[in-house]
FIKOLZA-1660 file (N, C-alpha, C; in steps of 0.1 Angstrom, whole numbers, plus 5000, padded with zeros to 4 digits):
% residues 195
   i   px   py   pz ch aa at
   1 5008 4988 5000  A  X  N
   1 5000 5000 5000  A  X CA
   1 5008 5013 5000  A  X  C
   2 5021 5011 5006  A  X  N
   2 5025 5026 5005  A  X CA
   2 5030 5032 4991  A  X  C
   3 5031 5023 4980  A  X  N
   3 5037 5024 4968  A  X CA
   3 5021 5037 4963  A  X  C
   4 5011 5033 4967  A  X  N
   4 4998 5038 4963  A  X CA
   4 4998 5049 4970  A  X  C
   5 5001 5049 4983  A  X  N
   5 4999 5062 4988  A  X CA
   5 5010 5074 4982  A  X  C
   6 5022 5067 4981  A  X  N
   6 5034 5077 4968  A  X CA
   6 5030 5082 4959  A  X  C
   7 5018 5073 4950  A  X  N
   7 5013 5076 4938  A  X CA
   7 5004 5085 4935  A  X  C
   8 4996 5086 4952  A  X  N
   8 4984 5095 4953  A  X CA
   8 4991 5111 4956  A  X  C
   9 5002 5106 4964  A  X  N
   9 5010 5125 4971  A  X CA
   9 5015 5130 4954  A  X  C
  10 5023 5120 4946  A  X  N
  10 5026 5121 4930  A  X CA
  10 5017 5127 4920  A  X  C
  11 5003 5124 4926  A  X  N
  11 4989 5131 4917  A  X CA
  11 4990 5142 4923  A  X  C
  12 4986 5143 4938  A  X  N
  12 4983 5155 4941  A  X CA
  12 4994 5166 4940  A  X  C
  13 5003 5167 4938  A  X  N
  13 5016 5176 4935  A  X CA
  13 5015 5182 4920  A  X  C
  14 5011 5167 4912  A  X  N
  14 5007 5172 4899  A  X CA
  14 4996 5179 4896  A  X  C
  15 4986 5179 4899  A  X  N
  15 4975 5189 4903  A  X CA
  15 4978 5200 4908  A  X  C
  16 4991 5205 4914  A  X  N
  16 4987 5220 4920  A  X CA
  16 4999 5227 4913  A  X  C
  17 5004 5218 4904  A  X  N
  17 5016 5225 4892  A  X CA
  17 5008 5236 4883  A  X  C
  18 5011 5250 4879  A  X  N
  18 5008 5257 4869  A  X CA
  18 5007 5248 4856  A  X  C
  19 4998 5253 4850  A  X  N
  19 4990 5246 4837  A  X CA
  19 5000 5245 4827  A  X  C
  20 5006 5252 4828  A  X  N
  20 5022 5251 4815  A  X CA
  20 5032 5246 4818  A  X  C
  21 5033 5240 4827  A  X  N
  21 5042 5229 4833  A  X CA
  21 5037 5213 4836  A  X  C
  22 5022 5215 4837  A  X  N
  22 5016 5198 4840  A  X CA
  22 5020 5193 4827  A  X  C
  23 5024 5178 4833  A  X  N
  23 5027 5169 4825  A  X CA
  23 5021 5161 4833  A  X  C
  24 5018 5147 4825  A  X  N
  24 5012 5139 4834  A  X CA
  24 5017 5127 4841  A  X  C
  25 5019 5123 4846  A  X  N
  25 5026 5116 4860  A  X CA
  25 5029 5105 4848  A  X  C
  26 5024 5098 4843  A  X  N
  26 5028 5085 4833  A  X CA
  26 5042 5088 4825  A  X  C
  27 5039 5103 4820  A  X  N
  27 5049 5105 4810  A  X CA
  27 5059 5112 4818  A  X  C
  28 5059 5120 4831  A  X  N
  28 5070 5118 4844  A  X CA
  28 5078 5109 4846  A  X  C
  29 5071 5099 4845  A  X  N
  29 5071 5088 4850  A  X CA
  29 5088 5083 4838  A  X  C
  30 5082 5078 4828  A  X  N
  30 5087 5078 4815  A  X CA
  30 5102 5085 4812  A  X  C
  31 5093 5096 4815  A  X  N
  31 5106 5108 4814  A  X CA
  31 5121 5105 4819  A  X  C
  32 5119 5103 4833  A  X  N
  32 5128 5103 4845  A  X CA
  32 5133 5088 4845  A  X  C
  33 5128 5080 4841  A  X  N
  33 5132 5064 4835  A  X CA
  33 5144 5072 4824  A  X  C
  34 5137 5074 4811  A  X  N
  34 5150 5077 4799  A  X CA
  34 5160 5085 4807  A  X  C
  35 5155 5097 4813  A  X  N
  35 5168 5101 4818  A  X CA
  35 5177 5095 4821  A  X  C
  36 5179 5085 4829  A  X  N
  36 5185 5077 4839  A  X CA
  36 5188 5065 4835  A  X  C
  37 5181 5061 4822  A  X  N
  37 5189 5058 4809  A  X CA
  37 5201 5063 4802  A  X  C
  38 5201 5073 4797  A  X  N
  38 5205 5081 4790  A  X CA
  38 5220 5087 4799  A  X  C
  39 5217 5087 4811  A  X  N
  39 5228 5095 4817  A  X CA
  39 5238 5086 4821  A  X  C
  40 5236 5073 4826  A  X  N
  40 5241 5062 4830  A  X CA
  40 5251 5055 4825  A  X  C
  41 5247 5057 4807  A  X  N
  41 5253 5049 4791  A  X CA
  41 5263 5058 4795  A  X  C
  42 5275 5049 4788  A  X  N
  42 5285 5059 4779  A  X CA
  42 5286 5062 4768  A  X  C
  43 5276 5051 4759  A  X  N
  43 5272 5057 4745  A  X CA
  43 5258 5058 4743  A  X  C
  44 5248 5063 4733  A  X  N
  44 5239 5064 4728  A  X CA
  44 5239 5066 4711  A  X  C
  45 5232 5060 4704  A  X  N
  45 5232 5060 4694  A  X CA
  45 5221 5060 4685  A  X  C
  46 5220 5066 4675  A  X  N
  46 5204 5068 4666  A  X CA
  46 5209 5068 4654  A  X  C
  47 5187 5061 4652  A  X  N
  47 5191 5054 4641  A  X CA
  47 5175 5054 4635  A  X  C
  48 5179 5065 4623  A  X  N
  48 5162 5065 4621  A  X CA
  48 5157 5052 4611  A  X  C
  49 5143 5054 4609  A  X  N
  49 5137 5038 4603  A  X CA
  49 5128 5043 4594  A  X  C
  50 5126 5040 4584  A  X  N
  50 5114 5043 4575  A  X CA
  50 5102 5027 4570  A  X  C
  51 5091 5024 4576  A  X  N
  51 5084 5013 4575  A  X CA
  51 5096 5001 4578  A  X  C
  52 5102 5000 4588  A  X  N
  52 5107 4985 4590  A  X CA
  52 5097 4976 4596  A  X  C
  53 5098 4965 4587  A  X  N
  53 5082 4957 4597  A  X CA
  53 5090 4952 4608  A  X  C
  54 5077 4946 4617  A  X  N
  54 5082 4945 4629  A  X CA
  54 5092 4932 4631  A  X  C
  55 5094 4920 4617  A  X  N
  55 5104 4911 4623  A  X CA
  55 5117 4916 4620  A  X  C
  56 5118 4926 4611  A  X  N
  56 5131 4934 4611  A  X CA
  56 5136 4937 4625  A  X  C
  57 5127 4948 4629  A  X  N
  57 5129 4953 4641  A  X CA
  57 5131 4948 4652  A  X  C
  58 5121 4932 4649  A  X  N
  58 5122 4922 4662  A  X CA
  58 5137 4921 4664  A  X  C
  59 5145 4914 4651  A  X  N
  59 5156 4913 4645  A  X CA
  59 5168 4919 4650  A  X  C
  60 5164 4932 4648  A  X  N
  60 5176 4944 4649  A  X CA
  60 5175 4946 4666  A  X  C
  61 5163 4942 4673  A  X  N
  61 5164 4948 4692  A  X CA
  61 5176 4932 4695  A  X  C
  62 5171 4915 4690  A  X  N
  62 5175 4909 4693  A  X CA
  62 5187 4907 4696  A  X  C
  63 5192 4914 4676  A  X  N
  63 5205 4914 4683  A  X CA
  63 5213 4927 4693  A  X  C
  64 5212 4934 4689  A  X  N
  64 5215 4948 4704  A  X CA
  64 5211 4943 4710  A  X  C
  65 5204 4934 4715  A  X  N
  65 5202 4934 4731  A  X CA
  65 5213 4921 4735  A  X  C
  66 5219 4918 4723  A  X  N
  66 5241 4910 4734  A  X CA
  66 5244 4917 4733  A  X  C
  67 5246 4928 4725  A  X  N
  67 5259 4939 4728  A  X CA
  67 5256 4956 4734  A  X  C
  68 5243 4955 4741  A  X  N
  68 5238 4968 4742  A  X CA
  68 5228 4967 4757  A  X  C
  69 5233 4979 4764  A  X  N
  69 5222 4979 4775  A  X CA
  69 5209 4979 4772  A  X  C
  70 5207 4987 4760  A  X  N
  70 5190 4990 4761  A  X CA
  70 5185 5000 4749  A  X  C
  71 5177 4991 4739  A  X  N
  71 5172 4995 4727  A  X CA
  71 5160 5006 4727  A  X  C
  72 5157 5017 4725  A  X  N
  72 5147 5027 4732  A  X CA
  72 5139 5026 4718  A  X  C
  73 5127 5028 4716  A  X  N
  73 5126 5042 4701  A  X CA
  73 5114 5053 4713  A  X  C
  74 5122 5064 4707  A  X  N
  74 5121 5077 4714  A  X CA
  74 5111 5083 4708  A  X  C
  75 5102 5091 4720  A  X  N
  75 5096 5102 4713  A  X CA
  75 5106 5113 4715  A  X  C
  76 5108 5124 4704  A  X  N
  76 5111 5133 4702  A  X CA
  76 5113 5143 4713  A  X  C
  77 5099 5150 4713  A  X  N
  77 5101 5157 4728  A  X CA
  77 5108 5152 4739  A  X  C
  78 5105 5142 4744  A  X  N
  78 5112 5135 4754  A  X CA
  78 5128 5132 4751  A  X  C
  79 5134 5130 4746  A  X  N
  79 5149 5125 4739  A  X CA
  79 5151 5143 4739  A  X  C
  80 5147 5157 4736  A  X  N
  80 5152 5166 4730  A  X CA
  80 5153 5173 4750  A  X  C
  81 5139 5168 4755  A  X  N
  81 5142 5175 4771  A  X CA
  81 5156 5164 4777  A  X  C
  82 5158 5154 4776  A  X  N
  82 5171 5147 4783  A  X CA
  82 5184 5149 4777  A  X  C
  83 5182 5157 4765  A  X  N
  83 5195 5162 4757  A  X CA
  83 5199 5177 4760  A  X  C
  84 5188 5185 4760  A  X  N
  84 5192 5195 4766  A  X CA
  84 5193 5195 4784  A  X  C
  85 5189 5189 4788  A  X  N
  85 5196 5190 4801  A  X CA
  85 5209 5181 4806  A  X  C
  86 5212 5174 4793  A  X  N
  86 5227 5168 4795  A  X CA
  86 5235 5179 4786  A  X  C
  87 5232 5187 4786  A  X  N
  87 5239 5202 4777  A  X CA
  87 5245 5196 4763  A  X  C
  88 5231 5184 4750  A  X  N
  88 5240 5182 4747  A  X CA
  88 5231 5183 4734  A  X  C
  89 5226 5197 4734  A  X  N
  89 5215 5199 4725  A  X CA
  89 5217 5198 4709  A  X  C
  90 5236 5196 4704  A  X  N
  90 5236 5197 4693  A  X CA
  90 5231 5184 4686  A  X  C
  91 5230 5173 4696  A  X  N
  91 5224 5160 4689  A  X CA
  91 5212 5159 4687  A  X  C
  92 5202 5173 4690  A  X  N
  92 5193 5171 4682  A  X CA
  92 5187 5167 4670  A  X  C
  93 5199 5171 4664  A  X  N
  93 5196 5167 4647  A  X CA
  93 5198 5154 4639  A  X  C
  94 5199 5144 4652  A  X  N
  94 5199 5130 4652  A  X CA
  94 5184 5124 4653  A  X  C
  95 5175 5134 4657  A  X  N
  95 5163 5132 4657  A  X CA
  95 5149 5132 4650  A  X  C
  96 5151 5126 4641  A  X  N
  96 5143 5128 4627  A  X CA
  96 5136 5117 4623  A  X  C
  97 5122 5116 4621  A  X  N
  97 5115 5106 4616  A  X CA
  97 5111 5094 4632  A  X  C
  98 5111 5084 4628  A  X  N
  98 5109 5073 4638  A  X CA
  98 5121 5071 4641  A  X  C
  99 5125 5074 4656  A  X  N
  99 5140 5073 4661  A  X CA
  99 5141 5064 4668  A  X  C
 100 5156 5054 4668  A  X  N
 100 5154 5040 4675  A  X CA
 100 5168 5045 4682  A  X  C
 101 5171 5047 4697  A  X  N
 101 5182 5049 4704  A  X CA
 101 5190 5037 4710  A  X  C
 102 5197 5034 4708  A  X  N
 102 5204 5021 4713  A  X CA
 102 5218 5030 4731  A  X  C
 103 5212 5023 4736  A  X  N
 103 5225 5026 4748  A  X CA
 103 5234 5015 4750  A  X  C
 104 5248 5020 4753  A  X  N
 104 5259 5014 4752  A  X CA
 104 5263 5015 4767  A  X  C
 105 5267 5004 4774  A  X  N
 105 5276 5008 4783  A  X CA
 105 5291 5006 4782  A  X  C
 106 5295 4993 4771  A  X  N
 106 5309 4991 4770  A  X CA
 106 5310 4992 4758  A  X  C
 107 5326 4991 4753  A  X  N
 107 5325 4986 4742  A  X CA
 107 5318 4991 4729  A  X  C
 108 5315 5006 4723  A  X  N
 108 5312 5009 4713  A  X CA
 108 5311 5002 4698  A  X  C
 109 5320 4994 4698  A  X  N
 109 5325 4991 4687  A  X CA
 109 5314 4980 4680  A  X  C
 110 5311 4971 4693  A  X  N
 110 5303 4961 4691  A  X CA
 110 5290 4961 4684  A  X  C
 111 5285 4976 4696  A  X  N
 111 5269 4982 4689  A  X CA
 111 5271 4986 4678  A  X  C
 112 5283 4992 4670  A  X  N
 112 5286 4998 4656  A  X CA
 112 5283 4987 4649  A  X  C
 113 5296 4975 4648  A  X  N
 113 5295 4968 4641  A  X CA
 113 5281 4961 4638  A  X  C
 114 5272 4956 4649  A  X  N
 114 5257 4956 4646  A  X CA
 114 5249 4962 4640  A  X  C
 115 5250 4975 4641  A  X  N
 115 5241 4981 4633  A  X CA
 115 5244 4984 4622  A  X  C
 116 5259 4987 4618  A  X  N
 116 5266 4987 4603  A  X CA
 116 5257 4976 4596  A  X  C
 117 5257 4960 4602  A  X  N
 117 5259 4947 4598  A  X CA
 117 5241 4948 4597  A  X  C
 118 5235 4950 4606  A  X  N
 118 5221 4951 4598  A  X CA
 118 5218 4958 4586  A  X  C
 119 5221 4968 4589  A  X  N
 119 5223 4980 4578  A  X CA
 119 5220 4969 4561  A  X  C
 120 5233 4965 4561  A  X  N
 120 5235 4961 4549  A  X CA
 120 5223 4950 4539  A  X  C
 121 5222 4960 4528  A  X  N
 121 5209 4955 4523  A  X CA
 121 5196 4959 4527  A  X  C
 122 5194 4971 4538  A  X  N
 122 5183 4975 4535  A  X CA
 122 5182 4992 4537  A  X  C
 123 5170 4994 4526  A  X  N
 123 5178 5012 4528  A  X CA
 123 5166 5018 4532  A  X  C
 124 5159 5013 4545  A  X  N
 124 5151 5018 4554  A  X CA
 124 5152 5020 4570  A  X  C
 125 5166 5023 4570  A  X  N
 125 5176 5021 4579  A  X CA
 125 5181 5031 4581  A  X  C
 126 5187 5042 4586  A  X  N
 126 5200 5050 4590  A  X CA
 126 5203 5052 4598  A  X  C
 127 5217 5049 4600  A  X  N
 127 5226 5058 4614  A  X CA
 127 5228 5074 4615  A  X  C
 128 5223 5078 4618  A  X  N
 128 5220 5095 4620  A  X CA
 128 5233 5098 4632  A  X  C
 129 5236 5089 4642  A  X  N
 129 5245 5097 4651  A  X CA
 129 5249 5090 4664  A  X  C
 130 5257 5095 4671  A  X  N
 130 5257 5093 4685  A  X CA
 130 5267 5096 4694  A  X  C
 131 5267 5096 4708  A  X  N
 131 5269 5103 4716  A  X CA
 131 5281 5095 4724  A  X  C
 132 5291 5098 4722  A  X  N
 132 5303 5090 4732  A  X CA
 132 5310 5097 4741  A  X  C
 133 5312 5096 4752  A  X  N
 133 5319 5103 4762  A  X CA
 133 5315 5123 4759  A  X  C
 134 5301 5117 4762  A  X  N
 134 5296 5136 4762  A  X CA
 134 5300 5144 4751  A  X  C
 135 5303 5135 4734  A  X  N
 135 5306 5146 4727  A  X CA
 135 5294 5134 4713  A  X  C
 136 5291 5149 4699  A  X  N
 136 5281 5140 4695  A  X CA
 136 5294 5137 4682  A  X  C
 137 5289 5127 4674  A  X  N
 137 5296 5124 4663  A  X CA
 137 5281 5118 4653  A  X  C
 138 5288 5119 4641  A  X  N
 138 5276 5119 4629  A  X CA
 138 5278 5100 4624  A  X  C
 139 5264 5098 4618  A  X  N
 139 5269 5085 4610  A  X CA
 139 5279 5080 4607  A  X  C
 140 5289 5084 4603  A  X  N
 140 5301 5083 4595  A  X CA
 140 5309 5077 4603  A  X  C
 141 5311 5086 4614  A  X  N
 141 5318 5081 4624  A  X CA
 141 5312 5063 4631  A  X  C
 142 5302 5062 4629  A  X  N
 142 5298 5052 4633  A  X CA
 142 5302 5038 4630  A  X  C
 143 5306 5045 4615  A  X  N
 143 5309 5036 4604  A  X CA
 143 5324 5031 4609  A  X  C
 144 5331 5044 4607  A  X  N
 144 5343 5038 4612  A  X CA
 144 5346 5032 4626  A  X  C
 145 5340 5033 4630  A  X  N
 145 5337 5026 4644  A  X CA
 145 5338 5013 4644  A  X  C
 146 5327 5012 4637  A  X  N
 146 5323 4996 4632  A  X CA
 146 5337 4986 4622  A  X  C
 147 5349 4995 4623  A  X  N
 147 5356 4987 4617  A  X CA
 147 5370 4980 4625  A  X  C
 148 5367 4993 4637  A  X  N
 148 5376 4991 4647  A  X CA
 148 5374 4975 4656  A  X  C
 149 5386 4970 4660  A  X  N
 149 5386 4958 4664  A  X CA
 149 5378 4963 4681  A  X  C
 150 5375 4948 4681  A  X  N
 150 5370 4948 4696  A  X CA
 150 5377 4950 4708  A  X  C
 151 5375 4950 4721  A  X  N
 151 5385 4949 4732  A  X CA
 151 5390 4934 4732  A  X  C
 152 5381 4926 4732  A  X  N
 152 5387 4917 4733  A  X CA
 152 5397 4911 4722  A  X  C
 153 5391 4912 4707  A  X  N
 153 5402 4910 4699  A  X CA
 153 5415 4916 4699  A  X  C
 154 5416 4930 4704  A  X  N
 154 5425 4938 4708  A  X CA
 154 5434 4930 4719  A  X  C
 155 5427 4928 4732  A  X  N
 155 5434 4920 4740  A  X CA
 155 5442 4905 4737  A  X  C
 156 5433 4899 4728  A  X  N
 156 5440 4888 4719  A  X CA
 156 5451 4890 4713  A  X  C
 157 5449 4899 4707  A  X  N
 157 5462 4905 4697  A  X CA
 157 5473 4906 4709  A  X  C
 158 5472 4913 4717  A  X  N
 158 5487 4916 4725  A  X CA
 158 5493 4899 4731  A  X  C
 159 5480 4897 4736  A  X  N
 159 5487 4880 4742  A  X CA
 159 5497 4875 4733  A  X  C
 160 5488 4875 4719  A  X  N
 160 5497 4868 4708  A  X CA
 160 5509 4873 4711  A  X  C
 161 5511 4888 4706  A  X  N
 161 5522 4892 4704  A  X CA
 161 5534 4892 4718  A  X  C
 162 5528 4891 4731  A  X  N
 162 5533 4890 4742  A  X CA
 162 5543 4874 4742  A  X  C
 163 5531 4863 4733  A  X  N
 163 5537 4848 4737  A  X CA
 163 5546 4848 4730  A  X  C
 164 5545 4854 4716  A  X  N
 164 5554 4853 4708  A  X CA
 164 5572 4851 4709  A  X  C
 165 5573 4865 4715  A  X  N
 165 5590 4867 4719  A  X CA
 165 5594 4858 4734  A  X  C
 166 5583 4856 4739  A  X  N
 166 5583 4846 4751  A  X CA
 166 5589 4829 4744  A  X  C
 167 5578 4829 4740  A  X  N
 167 5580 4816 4731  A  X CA
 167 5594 4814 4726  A  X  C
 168 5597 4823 4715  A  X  N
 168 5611 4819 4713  A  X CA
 168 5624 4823 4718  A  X  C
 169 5624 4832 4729  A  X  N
 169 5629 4826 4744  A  X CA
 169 5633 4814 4745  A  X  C
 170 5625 4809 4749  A  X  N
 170 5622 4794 4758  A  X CA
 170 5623 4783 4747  A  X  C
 171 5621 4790 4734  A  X  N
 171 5629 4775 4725  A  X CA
 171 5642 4778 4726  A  X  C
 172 5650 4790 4724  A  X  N
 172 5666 4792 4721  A  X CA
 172 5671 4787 4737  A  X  C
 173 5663 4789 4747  A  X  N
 173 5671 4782 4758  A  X CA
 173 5668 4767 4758  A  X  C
 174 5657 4759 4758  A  X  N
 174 5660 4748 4754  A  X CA
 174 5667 4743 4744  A  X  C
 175 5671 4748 4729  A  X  N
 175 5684 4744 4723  A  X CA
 175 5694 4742 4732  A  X  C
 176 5696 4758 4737  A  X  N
 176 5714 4755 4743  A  X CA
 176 5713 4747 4755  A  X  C
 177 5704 4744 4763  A  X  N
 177 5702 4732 4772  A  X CA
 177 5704 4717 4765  A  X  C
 178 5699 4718 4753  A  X  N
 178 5699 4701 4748  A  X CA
 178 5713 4700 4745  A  X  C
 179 5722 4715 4738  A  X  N
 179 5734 4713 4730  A  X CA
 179 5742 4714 4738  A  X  C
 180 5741 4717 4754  A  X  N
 180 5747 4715 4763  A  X CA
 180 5744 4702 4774  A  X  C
 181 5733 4696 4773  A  X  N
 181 5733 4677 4776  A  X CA
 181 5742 4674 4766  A  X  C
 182 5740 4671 4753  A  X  N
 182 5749 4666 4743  A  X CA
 182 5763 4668 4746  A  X  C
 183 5768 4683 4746  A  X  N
 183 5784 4682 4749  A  X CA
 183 5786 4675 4760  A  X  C
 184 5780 4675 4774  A  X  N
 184 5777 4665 4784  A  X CA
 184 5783 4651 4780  A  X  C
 185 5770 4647 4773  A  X  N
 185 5771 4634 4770  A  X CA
 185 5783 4632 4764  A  X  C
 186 5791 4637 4755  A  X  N
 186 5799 4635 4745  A  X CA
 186 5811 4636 4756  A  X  C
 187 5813 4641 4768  A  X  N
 187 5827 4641 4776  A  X CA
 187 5830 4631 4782  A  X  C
 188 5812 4626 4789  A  X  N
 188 5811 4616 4795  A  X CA
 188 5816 4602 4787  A  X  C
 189 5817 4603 4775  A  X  N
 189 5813 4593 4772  A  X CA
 189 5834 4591 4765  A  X  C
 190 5836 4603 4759  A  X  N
 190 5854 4604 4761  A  X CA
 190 5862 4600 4772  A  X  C
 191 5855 4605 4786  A  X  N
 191 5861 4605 4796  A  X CA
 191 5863 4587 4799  A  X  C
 192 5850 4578 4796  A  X  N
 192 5851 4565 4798  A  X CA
 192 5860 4559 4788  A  X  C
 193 5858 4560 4775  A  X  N
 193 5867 4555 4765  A  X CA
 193 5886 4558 4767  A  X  C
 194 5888 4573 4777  A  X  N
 194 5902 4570 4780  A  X CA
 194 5905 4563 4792  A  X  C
 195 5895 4559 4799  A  X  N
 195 5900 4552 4810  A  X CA
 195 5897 4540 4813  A  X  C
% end
């Protein structure tokens, strides 16, 4: 019950708000959800859609949703008040038509290459933009994003190159260990034949 009585003090506050500031508790509601979306991500990214049916779309959340905190499609107003109060009003112009916001918490590259990779072959699709470490960048950028290796492949890569000079280390010392048993052997085996 007390969740209800929150909900009722939540009406009544919104009831005594001036008429050009009510909004209604649902879309409050809403509101303060995306924010806290939005602020949380370290990326965000948009991606307008022209008639994608819905198994597309099913498609396209399915996959974002392994490499992505959380697939939104935004209304407008709402996406333009959480942008200007993250002072980051120039990405408004990422906002055009039916907007699908994808949030990132790690790893940029991943949600790029996904959306690049759906991309291809349908042209009801576009990357308009997105938002990395509080600064906005255009499609393009997205692109090249999407070509950049992963963390982890990245981290692959160094092991390799780490085992590598390790590696042949430890074979040139095992040679001179074997070619030094052998001369071993070879004295041992002098030393018996002169005596």
């Amino acid at each position: 019950m007390p969740a209800l009585v929150e909900l009722e003090e939540m009406e009544k506050k919104e009831t005594s708000k001036p008429k050009d500031d009510k909004i209604s508790l649902g879309k409050r509601l809403m509101l303060e959800e995306l924010e806290r979306e939005f602020t949380s991500s370290e990326s965000a990214f948009f991606s307008r859609f022209d008639r994608l049916n819905v198994q597309d779309l099913s498609e396209l959340r399915r996959n974002l949703d392994k490499v992505s905190k959380r697939t939104i499609l935004v209304k407008h107003t709402f996406a333009k008040k959480i942008l200007a109060k993250m002072k980051l009003s120039d990405a408004e112009r990422f906002l055009e038509g039916a907007t699908l916001v994808t949030l990132g918490a790690k790893e940029p590259q991943l949600v790029s290459k996904t959306l690049v990779e759906f991309m291809k072959g349908r042209e009801n699709i576009e990357l308009r933009g997105m938002i990395l470490d509080g600064k906005t960048f255009d499609g393009i950028f997205i692109k090249e994003l999407a070509r950049l290796p992963s963390r982890k492949e990245l981290l692959t890569a160094v092991a390799i190159g780490m085992k590598s000079p390790i590696t042949a280390f430890v074979m040139t010392l095992n040679g001179i260990l074997q070619s030094f048993v052998v001369v071993l052997n070879e004295i041992q085996k002098k030393k018996a034949q002169e005596a």
